[in-house]
C-alpha positions as CSV (number, residue, x, y, z in Angstrom):
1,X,-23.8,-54.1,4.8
2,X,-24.7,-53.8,3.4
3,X,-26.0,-53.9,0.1
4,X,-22.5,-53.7,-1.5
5,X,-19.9,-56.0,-3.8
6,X,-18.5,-55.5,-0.2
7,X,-15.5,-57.3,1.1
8,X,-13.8,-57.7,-2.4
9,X,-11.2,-59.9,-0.8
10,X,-11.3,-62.4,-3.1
11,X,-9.8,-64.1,-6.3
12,X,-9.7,-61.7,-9.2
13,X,-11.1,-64.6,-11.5
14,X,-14.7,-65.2,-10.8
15,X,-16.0,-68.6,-10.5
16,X,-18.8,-70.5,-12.5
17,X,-22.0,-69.5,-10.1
18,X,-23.9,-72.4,-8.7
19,X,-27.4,-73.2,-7.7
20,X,-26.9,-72.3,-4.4
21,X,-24.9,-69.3,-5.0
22,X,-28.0,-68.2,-6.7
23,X,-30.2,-69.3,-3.3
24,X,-28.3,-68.0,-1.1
25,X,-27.9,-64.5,-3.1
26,X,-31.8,-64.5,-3.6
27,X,-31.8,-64.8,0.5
28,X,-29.2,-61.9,0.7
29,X,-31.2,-59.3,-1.1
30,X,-34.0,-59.8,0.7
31,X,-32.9,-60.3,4.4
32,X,-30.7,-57.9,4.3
33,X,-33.3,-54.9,3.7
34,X,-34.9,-56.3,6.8
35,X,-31.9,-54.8,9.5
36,X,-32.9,-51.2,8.7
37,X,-36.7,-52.1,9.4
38,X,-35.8,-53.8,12.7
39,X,-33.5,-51.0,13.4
40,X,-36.3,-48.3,12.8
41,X,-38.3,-50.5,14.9
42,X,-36.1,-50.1,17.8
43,X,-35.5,-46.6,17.0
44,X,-39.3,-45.6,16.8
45,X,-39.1,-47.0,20.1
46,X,-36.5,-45.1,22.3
47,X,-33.8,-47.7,22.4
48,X,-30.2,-45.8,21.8
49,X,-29.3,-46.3,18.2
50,X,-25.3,-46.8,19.4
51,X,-26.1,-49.0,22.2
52,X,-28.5,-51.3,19.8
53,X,-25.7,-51.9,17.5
54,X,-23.8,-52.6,20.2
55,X,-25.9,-55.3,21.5
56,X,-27.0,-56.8,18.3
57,X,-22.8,-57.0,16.7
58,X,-22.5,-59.1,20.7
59,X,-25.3,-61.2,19.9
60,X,-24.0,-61.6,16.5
61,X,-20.5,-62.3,17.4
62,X,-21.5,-65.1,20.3
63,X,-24.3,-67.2,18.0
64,X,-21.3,-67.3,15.0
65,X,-18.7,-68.3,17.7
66,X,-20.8,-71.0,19.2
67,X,-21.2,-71.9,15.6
68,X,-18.0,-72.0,14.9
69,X,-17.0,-73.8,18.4
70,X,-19.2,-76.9,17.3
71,X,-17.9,-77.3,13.8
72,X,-13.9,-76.7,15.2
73,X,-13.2,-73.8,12.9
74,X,-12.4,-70.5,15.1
75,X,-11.6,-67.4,13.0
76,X,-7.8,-66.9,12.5
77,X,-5.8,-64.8,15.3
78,X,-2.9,-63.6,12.6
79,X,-2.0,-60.1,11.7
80,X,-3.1,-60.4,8.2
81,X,-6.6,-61.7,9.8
82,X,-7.0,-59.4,12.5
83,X,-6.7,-56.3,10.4
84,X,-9.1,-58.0,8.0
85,X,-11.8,-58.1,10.8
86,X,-10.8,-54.5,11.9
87,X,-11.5,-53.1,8.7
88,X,-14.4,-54.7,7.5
89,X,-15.7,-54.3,11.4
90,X,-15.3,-50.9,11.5
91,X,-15.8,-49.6,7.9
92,X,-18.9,-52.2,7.1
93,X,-20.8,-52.6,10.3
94,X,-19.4,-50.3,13.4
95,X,-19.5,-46.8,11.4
96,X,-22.1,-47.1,9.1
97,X,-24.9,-49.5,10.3
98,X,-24.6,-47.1,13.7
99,X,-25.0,-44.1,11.5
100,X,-28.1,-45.6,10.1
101,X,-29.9,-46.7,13.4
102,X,-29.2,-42.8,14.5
103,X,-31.6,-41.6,11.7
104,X,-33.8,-44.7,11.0
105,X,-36.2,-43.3,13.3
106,X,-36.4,-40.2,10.8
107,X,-36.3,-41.3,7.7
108,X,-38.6,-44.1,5.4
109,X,-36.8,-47.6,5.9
110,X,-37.5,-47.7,2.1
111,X,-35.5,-44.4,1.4
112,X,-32.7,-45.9,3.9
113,X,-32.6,-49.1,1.5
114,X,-32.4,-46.5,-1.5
115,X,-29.4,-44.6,0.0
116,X,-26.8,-47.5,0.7
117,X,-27.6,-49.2,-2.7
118,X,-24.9,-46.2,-3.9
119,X,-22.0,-48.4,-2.8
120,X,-21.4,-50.1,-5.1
121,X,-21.0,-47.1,-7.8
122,X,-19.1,-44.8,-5.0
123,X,-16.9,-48.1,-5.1
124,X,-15.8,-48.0,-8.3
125,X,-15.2,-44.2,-8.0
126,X,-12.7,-44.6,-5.3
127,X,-11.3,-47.6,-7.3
128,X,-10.7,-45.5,-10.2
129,X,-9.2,-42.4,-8.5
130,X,-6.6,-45.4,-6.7
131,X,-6.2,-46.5,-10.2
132,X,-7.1,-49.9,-8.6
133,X,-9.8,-49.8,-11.3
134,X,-9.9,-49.0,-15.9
135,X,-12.2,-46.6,-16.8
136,X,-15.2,-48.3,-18.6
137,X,-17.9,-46.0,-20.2
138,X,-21.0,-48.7,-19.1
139,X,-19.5,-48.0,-14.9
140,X,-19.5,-43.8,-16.1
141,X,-23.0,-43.9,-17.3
142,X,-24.2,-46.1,-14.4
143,X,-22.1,-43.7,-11.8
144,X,-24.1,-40.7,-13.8
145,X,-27.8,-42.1,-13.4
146,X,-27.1,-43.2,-9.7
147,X,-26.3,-39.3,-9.3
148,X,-29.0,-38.4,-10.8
149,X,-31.6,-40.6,-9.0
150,X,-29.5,-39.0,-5.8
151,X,-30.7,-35.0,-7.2
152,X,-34.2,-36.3,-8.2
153,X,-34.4,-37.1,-4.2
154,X,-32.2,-34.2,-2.9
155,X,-33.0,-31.2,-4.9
156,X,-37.2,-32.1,-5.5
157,X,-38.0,-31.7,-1.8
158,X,-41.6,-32.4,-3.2
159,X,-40.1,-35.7,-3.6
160,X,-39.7,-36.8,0.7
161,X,-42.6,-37.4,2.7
162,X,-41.2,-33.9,4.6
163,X,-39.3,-31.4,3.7
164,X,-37.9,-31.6,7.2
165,X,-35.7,-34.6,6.1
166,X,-33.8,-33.5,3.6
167,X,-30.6,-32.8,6.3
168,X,-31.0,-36.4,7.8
169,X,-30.9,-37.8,4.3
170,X,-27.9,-36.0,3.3
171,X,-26.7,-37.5,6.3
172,X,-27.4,-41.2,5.5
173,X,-24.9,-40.6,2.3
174,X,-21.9,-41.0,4.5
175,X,-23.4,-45.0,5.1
176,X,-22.6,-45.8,1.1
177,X,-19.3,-44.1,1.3
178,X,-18.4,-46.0,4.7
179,X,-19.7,-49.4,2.6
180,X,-17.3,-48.4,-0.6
181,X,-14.3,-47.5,1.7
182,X,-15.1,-51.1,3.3
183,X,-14.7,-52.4,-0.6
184,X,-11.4,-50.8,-1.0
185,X,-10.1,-51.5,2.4
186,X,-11.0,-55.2,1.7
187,X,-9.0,-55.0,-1.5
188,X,-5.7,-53.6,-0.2
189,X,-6.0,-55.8,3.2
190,X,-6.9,-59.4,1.5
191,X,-6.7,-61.9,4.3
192,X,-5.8,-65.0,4.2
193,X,-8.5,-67.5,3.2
194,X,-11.0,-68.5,5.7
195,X,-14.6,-70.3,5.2
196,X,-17.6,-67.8,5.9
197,X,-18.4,-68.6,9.4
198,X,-15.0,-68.0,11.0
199,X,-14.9,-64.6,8.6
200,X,-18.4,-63.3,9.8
201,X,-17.8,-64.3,13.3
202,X,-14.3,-62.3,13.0
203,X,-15.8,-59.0,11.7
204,X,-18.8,-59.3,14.5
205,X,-16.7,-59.5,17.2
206,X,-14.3,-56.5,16.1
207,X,-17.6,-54.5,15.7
208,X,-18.2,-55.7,18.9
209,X,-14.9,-54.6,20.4
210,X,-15.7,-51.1,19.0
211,X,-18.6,-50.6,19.4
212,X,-18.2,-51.0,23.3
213,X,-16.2,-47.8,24.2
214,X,-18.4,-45.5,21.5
215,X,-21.8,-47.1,23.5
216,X,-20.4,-46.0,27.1
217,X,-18.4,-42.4,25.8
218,X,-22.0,-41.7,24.0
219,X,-23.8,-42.4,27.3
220,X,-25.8,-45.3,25.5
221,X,-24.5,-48.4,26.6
222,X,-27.6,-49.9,28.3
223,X,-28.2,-53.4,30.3
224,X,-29.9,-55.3,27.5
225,X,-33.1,-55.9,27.0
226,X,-33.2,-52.2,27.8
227,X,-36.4,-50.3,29.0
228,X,-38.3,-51.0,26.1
229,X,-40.2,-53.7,25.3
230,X,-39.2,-53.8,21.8
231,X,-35.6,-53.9,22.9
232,X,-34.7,-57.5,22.8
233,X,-36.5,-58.8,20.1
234,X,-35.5,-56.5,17.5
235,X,-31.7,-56.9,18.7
236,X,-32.0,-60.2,18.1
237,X,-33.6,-60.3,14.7
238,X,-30.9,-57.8,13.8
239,X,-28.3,-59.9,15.1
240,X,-29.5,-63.1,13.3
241,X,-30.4,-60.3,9.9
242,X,-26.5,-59.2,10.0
243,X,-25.0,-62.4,11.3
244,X,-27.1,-64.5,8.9
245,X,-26.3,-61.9,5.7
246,X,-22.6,-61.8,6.4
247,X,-22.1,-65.8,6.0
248,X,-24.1,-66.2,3.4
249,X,-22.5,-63.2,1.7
250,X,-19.0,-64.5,2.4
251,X,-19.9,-68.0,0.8
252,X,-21.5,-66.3,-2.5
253,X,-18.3,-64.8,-2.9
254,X,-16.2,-67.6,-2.8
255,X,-18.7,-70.0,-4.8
256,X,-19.1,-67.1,-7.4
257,X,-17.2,-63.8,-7.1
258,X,-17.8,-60.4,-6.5
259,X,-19.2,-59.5,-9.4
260,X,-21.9,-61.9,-8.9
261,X,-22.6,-61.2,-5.6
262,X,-23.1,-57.5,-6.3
263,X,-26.5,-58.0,-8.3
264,X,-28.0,-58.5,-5.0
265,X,-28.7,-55.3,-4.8
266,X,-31.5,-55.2,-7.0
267,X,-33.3,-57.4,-5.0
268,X,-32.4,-55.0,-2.1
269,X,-33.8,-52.0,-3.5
270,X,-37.0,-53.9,-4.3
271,X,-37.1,-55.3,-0.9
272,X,-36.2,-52.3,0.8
273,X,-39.8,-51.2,-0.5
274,X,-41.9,-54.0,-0.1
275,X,-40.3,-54.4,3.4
276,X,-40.9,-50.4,4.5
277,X,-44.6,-50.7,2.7
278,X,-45.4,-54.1,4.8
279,X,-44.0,-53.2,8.4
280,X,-45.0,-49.6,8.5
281,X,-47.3,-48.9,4.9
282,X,-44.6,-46.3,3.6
283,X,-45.8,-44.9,0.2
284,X,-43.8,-43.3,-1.6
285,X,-43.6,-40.2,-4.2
286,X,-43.3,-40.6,-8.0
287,X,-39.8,-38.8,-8.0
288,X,-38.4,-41.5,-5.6
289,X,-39.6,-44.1,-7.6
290,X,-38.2,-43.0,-10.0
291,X,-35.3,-42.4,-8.5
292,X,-35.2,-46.2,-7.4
293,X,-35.4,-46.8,-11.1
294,X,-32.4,-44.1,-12.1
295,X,-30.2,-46.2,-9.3
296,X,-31.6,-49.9,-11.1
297,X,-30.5,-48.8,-14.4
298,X,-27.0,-47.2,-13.0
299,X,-26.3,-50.6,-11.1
300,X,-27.0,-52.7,-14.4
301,X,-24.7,-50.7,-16.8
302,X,-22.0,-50.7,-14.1
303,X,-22.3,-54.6,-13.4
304,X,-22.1,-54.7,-17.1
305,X,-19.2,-52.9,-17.0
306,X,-17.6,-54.7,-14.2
307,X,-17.6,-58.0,-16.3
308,X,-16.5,-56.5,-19.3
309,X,-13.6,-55.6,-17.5
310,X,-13.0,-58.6,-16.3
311,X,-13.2,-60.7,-19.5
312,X,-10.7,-58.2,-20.6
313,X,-8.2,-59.4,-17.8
314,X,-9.2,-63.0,-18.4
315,X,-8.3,-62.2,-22.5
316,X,-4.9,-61.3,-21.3
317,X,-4.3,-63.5,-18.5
C-alpha cells in the first residue's frame, strides 16, 4: 500500500486534521517508500519474491496481534469484518505488494515508487465509471497529466535506465490498479468501526492466510530466514515498514479523512527517490523526472478536486 487514499472505509464527512494526523502522515510518506527498497534488497538477493511476502504479512500479523493481545482489543471475527480483511488483504497487500517484489529486482525502487503513486487517479476512474463518484474537471485534468507522466516513461524508452525494462514496467501498472480496486472494494464493503491496530492486524493476517497456499503452489515457500543472508533482516524491516504504515494509515483516516490522508503521496514520490538514490545511488533520466513532476501536478488538481466535491456534499447535507 500502498501509496493510496486506500481503504476509503470511512465517514463521508472529513474531520478537522490534527497535529498528529499531520505526524503521523509525514511518517507515512516516507516509510512507506522504504518496503519496495527492502523488497529489492531481498530480491537482489535471491530470496523468492512470493515466499518473502509471505514471511514478512506473518511477521506482520504476529507483532500487531501481540499488540493487540496486551492492550485487550483483538480484531472483530464478524462477517462484515472478515470480508473487510479479505479484501483489503488481498487487493492491498497479497496481490500487489507480491507483484512488486517479483520485479523489484528489475526495476529502479524509485521508478517502482513512481508507478503505484497512479492509485489514487485510477481510483477515481473506477469511482466514476461505478457512478460512486461526480465528474469534476480539476480530478479529469489530474487523471490526464498522470497519463501523461505514464507515456513520457512508456513511450521515451530513452527515458529507463534499459530499454530492456520497459515489459516489467508495464507489468508493475497492474500494482496501482490492484491499490484502486482496494479503494473501491473498501467503499462497497465498509466494516464496522474498529481502532487501527485490530484493523491492520486483520488485513495482515488475511494476507497471511493467502499468501500461504500461493508460496507452496509457486514452489517458494521457504524455512525462514532462508538461504540468504539478507533474508531475515529485510523480512523484518518489511514487516515492521507494512505493519507500522498500515496503523498509522488507519488512524490518519479516522482523525482526518481520506482526503487528507491521500496527500501522502507526495511525500511518497519524493521519498521513493531519495530512498532509491541513498540505498542503491539510482539516478535518474530527465523524462522521468519529469514525469514525477506530470504525476505531482495530476495528484494536486485531483485532491483539489476531491475536496471541492466534498464541500459540495457538505453544502447540501
Amino acid at each position: 500500500m500502498a501509496a493510496t487514499d486506500r481503504f476509503a472505509f470511512t465517514p463521508s464527512k472529513e474531520a478537522g486534521a490534527d497535529p498528529f494526523a499531520y505526524v503521523l502522515l509525514v511518517g507515512c510518506g516516507v516509510i512507506y517508500p522504504l518496503l519496495f527498497s527492502v523488497t529489492k534488497i531481498a530480491a537482489e538477493a535471491g530470496v523468492p519474491p512470493i515466499g518473502f511476502v509471505f514471511w514478512h504479512s506473518l511477521l506482520a500479523a504476529l507483532g500487531l496481534l501481540a499488540i493487540c493481545l496486551v492492550r485487550r482489543d483483538l480484531p472483530g471475527s464478524s462477517w462484515a469484518h472478515l470480508r473487510g480483511y479479505i479484501a483489503l488483504g488481498f487487493l492491498g497487500t497479497a496481490a500487489p505488494v507480491s507483484l512488486l517484489a517479483y520485479v523489484s529486482a528489475k526495476l529502479p525502487a524509485g521508478l517502482v515508487t513512481l508507478v503505484v503513486v497512479l492509485s489514487p487517479l485510477l481510483t477515481y476512474v473506477f469511482a466514476l465509471l461505478l457512478r460512486m463518484e461526480r465528474r469534476n474537471l480539476f480530478s479529469i485534468a489530474g487523471i490526464a497529466l498522470g497519463l501523461g507522466g505514464v507515456l513520457l516513461v512508456v513511450v521515451l524508452s530513452v527515458s529507463l535506465p534499459s530499454p530492456d525494462m520497459l515489459g516489467w514496467l508495464l507489468l508493475a501498472f497492474l500494482a496501482p490498479v490492484f491499490f484502486a480496486a482496494t479503494n473501491i472494494a473498501g467503499s462497497l464493503l465498509r466494516p464496522p468501526a474498529v481502532n487501527s491496530f485490530p484493523m491492520a492486524a486483520g488485513v495482515m493476517v488475511a494476507s497471511t492466510v493467502m499468501m500461504a497456499p500461493i508460496a507452496l503452489g509457486t514452489g517458494q515457500m521457504y524455512l525462514y530466514p532462508g538461504l540468504a543472508p539478507e533474508g531475515a533482516w529485510t523480512a523484518l524491516a518489511a514487516a515492521a515498514v507494512n505493519g507500522g504504515f498500515y496503523v498509522a494509515f488507519f488512524a490518519i483516516v479516522r482523525r482526518a479523512g481520506s482526503v487528507f490522508v491521500s496527500q501522502f503521496n507526495y511525500l511518497v514520490i519524493l521519498c521513493g527517490f531519495g530512498w532509491g538514490a541513498l540505498l542503491f545511488g539510482e539516478e535518474h533520466s530527465l523524462y522521468v523526472l519529469g514525469a514525477a513532476a506530470l504525476m505531482v501536478l495530476g495528484l494536486a488538481l485531483h485532491s483539489l478536486g476531491m475536496r471541492r466535491n466534498l464541500a459540495a456534499t457538505r453544502a447540501i447535507t
